[in-house]
C-alpha positions as CSV (number, residue, x, y, z in Angstrom):
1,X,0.3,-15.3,12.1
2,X,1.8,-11.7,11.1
3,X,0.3,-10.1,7.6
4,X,2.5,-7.8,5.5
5,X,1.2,-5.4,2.9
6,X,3.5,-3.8,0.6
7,X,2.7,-1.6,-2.2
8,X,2.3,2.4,-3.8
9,X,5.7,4.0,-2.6
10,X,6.8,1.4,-0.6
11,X,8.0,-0.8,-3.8
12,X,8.2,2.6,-5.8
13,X,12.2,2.4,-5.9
14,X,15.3,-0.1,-5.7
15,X,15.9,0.8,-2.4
16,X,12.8,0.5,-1.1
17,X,12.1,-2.7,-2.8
18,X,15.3,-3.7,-0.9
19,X,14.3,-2.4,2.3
20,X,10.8,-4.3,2.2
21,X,13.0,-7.5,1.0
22,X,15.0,-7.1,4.6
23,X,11.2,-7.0,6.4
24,X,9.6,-9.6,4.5
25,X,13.3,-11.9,5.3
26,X,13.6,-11.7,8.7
27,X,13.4,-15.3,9.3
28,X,9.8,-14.9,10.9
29,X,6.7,-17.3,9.2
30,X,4.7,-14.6,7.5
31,X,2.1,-13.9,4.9
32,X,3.0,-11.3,2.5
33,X,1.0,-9.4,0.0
34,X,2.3,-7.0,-2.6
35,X,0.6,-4.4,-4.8
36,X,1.6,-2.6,-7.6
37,X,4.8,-0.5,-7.7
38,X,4.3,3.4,-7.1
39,X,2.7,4.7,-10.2
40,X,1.6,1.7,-12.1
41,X,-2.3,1.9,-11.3
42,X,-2.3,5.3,-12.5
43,X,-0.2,3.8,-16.3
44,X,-2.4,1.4,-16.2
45,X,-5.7,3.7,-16.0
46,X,-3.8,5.8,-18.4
47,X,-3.9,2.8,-20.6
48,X,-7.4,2.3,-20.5
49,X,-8.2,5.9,-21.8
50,X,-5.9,5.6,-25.0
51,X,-8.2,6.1,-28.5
């Protein structure tokens, strides 16, 4: 079984979103995991530390 992992930069724009949608549909049986987008942990930290 082939594991993908996908997340920071990788998903950061459109076209890489794109470009990791042509790996992850290659017509191959696959599990795929996904993080966050590039720059969402650190929103979300920001988040955290609002008053």
């Amino acid at each position: 079984m082939i594991i993908q992992k996908f997340g920071g930069t990788s998903v950061g724009t459109a076209s890489r979103m794109k470009h990791v949608a042509d790996l992850i549909n290659d017509g191959t049986d696959k599990i795929v995991v996904l993080n966050a987008a590039s720059g969402t942990t650190n929103r979300l930290v920001e988040i955290t530390k609002a008053p």
